[in-house]
N, C-alpha and C positions, 0 to 999 in steps of 0.2 A: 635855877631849880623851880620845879612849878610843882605845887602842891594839893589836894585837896583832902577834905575828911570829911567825914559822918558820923557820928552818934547815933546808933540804934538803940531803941530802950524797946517802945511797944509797938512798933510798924512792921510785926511780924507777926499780925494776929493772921493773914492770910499768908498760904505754907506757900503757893506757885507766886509771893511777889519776886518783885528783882531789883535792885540796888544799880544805877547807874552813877560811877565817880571818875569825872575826867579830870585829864595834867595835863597841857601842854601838846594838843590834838589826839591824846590818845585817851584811851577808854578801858575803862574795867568792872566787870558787870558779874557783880557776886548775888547770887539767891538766899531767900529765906533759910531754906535747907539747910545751905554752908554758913550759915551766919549761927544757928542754931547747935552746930557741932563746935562750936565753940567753946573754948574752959570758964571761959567772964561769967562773972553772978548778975546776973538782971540786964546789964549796957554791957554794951560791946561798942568800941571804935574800929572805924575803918578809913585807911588813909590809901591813897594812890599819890604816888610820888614821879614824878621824869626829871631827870637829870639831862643838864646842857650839859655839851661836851665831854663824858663820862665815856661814852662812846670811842675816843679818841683816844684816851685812857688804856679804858680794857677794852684793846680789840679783837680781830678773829684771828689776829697769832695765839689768843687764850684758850681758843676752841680746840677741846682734844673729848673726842668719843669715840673709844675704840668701836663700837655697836654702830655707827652711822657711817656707812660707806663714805659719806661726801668731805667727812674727816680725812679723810687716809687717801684721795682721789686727785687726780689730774686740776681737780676744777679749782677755779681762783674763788676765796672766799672774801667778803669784803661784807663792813659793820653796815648796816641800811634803814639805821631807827638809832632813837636816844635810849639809852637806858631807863627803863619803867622799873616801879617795886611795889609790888601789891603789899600792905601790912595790913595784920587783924589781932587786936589784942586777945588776950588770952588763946592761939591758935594753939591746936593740940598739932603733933608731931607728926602721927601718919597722913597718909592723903584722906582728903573730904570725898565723900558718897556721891559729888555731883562738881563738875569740873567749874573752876573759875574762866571765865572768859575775857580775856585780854585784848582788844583791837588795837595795835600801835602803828603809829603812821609812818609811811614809809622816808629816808631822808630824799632819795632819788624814786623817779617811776620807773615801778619794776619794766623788765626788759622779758623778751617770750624766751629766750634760753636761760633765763634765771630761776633758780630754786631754789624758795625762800625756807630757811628756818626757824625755828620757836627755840631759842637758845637759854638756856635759864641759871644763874653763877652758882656754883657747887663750889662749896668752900673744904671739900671733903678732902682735895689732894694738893698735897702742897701748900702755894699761896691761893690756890685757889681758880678755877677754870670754866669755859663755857662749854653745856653742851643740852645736849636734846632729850634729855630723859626728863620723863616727868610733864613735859608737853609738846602738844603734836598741832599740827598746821590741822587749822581747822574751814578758815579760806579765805582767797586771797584776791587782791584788784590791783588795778597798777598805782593806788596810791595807799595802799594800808595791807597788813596780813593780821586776819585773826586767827589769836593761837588758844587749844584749851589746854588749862593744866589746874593737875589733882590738889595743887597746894599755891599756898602765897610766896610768890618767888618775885626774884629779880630778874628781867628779861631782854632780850633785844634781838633784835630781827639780824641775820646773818645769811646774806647771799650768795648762793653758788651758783657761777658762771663759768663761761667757757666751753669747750669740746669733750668730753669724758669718754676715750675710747670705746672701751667696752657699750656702753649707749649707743654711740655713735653706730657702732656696725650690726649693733643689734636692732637700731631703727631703721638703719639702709636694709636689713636682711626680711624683717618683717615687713617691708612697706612692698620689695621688689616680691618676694613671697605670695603677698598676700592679691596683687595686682597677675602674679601668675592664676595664683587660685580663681580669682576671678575672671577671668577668661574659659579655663577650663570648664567652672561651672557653668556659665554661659552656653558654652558647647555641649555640654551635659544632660543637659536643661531641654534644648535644642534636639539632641538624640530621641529622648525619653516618651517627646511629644510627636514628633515627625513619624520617626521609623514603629513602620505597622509590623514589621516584622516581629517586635519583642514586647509589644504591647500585651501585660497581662498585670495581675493585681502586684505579682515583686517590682513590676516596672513604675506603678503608680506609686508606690512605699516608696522606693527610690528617688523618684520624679520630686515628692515631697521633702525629702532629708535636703536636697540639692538647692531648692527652692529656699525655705531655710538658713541654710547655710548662706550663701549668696547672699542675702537680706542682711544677715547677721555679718560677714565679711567685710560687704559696703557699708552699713553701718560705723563698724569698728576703723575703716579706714578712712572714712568721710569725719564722722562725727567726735572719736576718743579721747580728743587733745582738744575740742573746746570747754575749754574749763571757765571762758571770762564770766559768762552767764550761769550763775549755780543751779539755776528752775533751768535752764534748755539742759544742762550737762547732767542733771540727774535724771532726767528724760530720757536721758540717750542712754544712761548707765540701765535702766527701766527696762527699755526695750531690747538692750544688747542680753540683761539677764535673761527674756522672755524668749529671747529666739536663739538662743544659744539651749537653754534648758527644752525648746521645742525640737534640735535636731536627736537631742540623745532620747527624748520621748517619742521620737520617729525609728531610732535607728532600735529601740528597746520592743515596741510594734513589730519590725521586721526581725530580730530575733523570735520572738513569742510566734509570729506566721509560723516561718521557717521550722520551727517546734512543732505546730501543730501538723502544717502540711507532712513531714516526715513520718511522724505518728499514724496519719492516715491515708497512705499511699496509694492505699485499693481504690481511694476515692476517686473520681474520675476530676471534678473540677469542688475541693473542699470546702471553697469559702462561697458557693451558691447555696451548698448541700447542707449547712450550717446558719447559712443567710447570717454570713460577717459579712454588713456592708462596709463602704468606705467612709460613709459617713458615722459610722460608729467608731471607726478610728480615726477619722479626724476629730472627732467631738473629745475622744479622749487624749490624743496626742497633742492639741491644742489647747482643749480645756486647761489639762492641769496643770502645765506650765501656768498659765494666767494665773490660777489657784493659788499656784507658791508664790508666785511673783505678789498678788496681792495682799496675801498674808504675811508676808514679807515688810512688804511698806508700809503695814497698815502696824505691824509690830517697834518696827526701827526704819519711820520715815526718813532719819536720815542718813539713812545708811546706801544712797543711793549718791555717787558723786564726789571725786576726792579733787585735792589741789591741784594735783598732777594732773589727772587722767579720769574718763569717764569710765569710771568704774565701780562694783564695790568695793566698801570702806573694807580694809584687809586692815586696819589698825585694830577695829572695834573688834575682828571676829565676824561682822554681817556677808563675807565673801562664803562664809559657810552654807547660808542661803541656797547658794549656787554649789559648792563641793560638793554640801550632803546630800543631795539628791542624783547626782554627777556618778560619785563613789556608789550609792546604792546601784544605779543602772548598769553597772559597769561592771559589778558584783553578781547580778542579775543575769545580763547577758553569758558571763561566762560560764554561768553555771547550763543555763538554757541552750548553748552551743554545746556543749563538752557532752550534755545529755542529747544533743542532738545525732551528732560523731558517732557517739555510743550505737543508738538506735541503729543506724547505718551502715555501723558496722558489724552489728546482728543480722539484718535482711542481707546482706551482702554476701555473706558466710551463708544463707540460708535459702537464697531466693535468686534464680536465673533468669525468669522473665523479667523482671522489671531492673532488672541492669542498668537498663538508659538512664533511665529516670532517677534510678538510685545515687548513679556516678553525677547527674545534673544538682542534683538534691545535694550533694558531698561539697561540688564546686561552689557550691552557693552558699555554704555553711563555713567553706575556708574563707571565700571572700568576708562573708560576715567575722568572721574571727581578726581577718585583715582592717576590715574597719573599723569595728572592736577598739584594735591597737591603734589606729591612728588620730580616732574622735578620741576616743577615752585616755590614752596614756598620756596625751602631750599636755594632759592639766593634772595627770599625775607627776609628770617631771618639773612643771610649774609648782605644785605644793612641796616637793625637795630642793626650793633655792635658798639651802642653809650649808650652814659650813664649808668644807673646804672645797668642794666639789658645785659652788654654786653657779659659780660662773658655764663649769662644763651645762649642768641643768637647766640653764640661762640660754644657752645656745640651743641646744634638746629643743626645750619648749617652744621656742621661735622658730625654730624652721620646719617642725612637726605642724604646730597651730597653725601656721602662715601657709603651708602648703598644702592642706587638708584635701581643698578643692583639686588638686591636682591629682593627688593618688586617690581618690574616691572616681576621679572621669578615667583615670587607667585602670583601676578595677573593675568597676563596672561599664565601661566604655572599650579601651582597646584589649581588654582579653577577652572581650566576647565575639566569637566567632560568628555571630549573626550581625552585629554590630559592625564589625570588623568589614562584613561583606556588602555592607548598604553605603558605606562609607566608598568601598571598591564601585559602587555601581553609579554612585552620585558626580562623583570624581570621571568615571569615562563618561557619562551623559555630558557634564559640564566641559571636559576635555575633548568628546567629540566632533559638536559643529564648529570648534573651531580651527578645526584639522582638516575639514568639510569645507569648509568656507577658501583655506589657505589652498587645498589642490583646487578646487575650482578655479582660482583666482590665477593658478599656476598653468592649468589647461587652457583657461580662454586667451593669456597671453600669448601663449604658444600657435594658438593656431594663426596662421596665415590668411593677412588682411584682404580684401577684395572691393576692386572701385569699376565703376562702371565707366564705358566710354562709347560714348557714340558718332 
C-alpha cells in the first residue's frame, strides 16, 4: 500500500491554487475550492491512498450499473489500475462545487477497442459494488485515464473490450453511409457548378449547404475517433461544430429566399431588385456559425472533445451549443415553409398566369420541407436515444445522418428535370465517339484490301 497526506492550514490564501498528492504512480489533484467546502475548523488533512493487489480482490464481477450500457453488454470487462482512495477529513456528504481530479495509471496499455471506466465502490447495495456514477472519464492515454468526480471516492479503472453488436453495425452502417454520402456530394457539387442550365441564386444556396456538408462529412469520417491527441481532437470537435451549425445556417438562408421570393412573385428577378447580394448571405451564414462556436469555447473551453469521440462533451450538457441553435432553425424553417405553402396556395386559387412559376415555386418548397426532414430530424432522433426505444433511434439517426449527402443530390439532382437532361446529354456526348470510333474501325476492316503489281 502506498500512501501519501497533506496538512492544509493557510495555503489556501489563493482560491484557483491546486493540491497535487501522489501513491503509487497515480495522482490526485483536489482545489482550494474543494478543500474549502470542507467541515474541519482551521486544518484539514488530505490523504491519497493505492492499494497493491486490491484489484484482484474486488474485481469487475463487482461492477453492476444498471445506467451504463457496458454493464449489461456483450463486452469483456477486466480491472486495469490498483485501487486509489481519495480521503479528506471532515468531508461533508453531498458532492463538492468543483470536481476532484484523479489520474490512475493504467496496469496494461490501453488497447484502441477498449473503453475505459472511472469506476468508484458504493457501499450502498449489498456488500457493496462498482460502478460509474459520480465520475466520468475525463481523458485518457495508453498508459493512465483521468477520471473527474464530484466527491472523495474509492476508484479503479475498469476495461471494456471486445465486439459489442449493436456498435459494431452501427459503425459499419455510418462509415458505408457516410462514404455513400460522400460521393453523392462530390457529384452534387459537380452538378451545381458545371450545368449552365440551372445556374441561379437557389442553385448557389444549394451549391453552398453541399459544400459544407462534404467538409463536415470528411471531417467526421477522417478525423472523429482521434482522440489520442486532446488539442488535435478538440480541433476537430471545433470545427465539426462550425460546419455542421454552417449547413443548417445555409439551409435556414434558403428557407427565408424561398419565403421572400414567393411573397413577391410579380417580381421579375427579386434578389437584384432588393440587391440581396450573396455575399450578404455568406457573411451571415458563415459569420454566425463562428459566433456561436466562439462563444462557446470561450464560455466552456472544455467542452470540446470527449474520450471516445471527437465531439461535444454530451456529459456537461455543452452538446446544447450545438442542439439549441439546431432546434431554433428547424423551428424556424417550418414555420417559414408552411407560411410559404399557405401563400401558394392563395395565388394558386387566385392567379392563372403565373401557374408555372407558382407550381416551380410549390416544388421547391416541398423539396425544402424534404430537406427540413432530413438535416434537421436525424439529430432530433439522436437527442431521443433514451429508454426503451433507443436502440430503434440509434439506427434512425445513423442511417438518416450518414446518408444526408445522398438524399439532398436525389433531391436536388435527380428529380430535377433540367438536371436530369444535362446529365442525358453528357452521357451520349461521352457515349458518342466512342460508337464513332467502333463503326469506323468496323467499315475500314470490311473494305477489301488492294496491292499493286507490275
Amino acid at each position: 500500500m502506498y500512501i501519501e497526506s497533506r496538512v492544509i492550514k493557510d495555503e489556501c490564501a489563493e482560491e484557483n491554487m491546486v493540491f497535487h498528492v501522489k501513491a503509487g504512480g497515480s495522482e490526485m489533484k483536489i482545489g482550494c475550492s474543494t478543500v474549502k467546502e470542507s467541515e474541519s475548523a482551521g486544518t484539514t488533512g488530505v490523504a491519497f491512498v493505492s492499494f497493491a493487489s486490491l484489484e484482484s480482490v474486488l474485481d469487475e464481477s463487482f461492477f453492476q450499473d444498471p445506467q451504463n450500457p457496458l454493464a449489461n453488454s456483450r463486452r469483456k470487462l477486466k480491472m486495469n489500475s490498483r485501487v486509489v482512495a481519495g480521503i479528506m477529513t471532515g468531508v461533508k456528504k453531498g458532492g463538492f462545487s468543483d470536481p476532484v481530479i484523479y489520474t490512475v495509471e493504467n496496469i496494461e496499455p490501453k488497447q484502441k477497442s477498449e473503453r475505459p471506466i472511472c469506476a468508484s465502490w458504493s457501499a450502498d447495495v449489498g456488500g457493496g459494488r462498482w460502478t460509474s456514477s459520480g465520475c466520468v472519464v475525463r481523458k485518457v492515454s495508453e498508459t493512465s485515464t483521468e477520471c473527474s468526480c464530484n466527491r472523495m471516492v474509492n476508484l479503479a479503472i475498469i476495461m471494456a473490450s471486445g465486439p459489442l453488436t449493436m456498435e459494431s453495425s452501427l459503425y459499419i452502417l455510418s462509415h458505408m453511409g457516410l462514404i455513400i454520402s460522400l460521393l453523392c456530394l462530390a457529384v452534387a457539387i459537380a452538378t451545381f457548378l458545371l450545368c449552365r442550365a440551372i445556374r441561379n441564386h437557389n442553385t448557389y444556396l444549394h451549391l453552398h449547404l453541399c459544400v459544407c456538408l462534404f467538409l463536415a462529412e470528411s471531417l467526421f469520417l477522417t478525423g472523429a475517433d482521434k482522440t489520442d491527441n486532446q488539442t488535435v481532437c478538440a480541433l476537430i470537435a471545433g470545427f465539426l461544430h462550425y460546419l455542421f451549425l454552417a449547413c443548417f445556417f445555409w439551409m435556414l438562408v434558403e428557407a427565408a429566399m424561398l419565403f421572400l421570393m414567393v411573397r413577391n412573385l410579380k417580381v421579375v428577378n427579386y434578389f437584384s431588385s432588393r440587391n440581396i447580394k450573396m455575399l450578404h448571405l455568406c457573411v451571415f451564414a458563415y459569420g454566425t456559425p463562428a459566433l456561436v462556436v466562439a462563444v462557446s469555447a470561450s464560455v466552456q473551453p472544455k467542452g470540446y472533445g470527449m474520450h471516445d469521440r471527437c465531439w461535444l462533451n454530451t456529459e456537461t450538457g455543452f452538446v446544447w451549443s450545438f442542439l439549441g441553435p439546431v432546434c431554433t432553425i428547424i423551428m424556424i424553417n417550418f414555420i417559414l415553409l408552411t407560411w410559404t405553402l399557405w401563400i401558394l396556395k392563395q395565388k394558386l386559387s387566385s392567379v392563372n398566369a403565373e401557374v408555372s412559376t407558382l407550381k416551380d415555386s410549390r416544388l421547391l418548397t416541398l423539396k425544402a420541407f424534404a430537406q427540413l426532414f432530413i438535416l434537421g430530424c436525424s439529430w432530433v432522433f439522436g437527442i431521443f436515444q433514451i429508454g426503451p426505444v433507443a436502440s430503434v433511434m440509434a439506427y434512425l439517426f445513423t442511417v438518416i445522418n450518414s446518408l444526408q449527402g445522398a438524399f439532398i443530390f436525389i433531391i436536388h439532382c435527380l428529380l430535377s428535370r433540367q438536371v436530369r437532361e444535362e446529365y442525358r446529354r453528357w452521357f451520349s456526348r461521352k457515349t458518342k465517339p466512342s460508337s464513332q470510333s467502333q463503326t469506323s474501325r468496323v467499315f475500314l476492316s470490311s473494305m477489301p484490301s488492294t496491292s499493286k503489281t507490275g
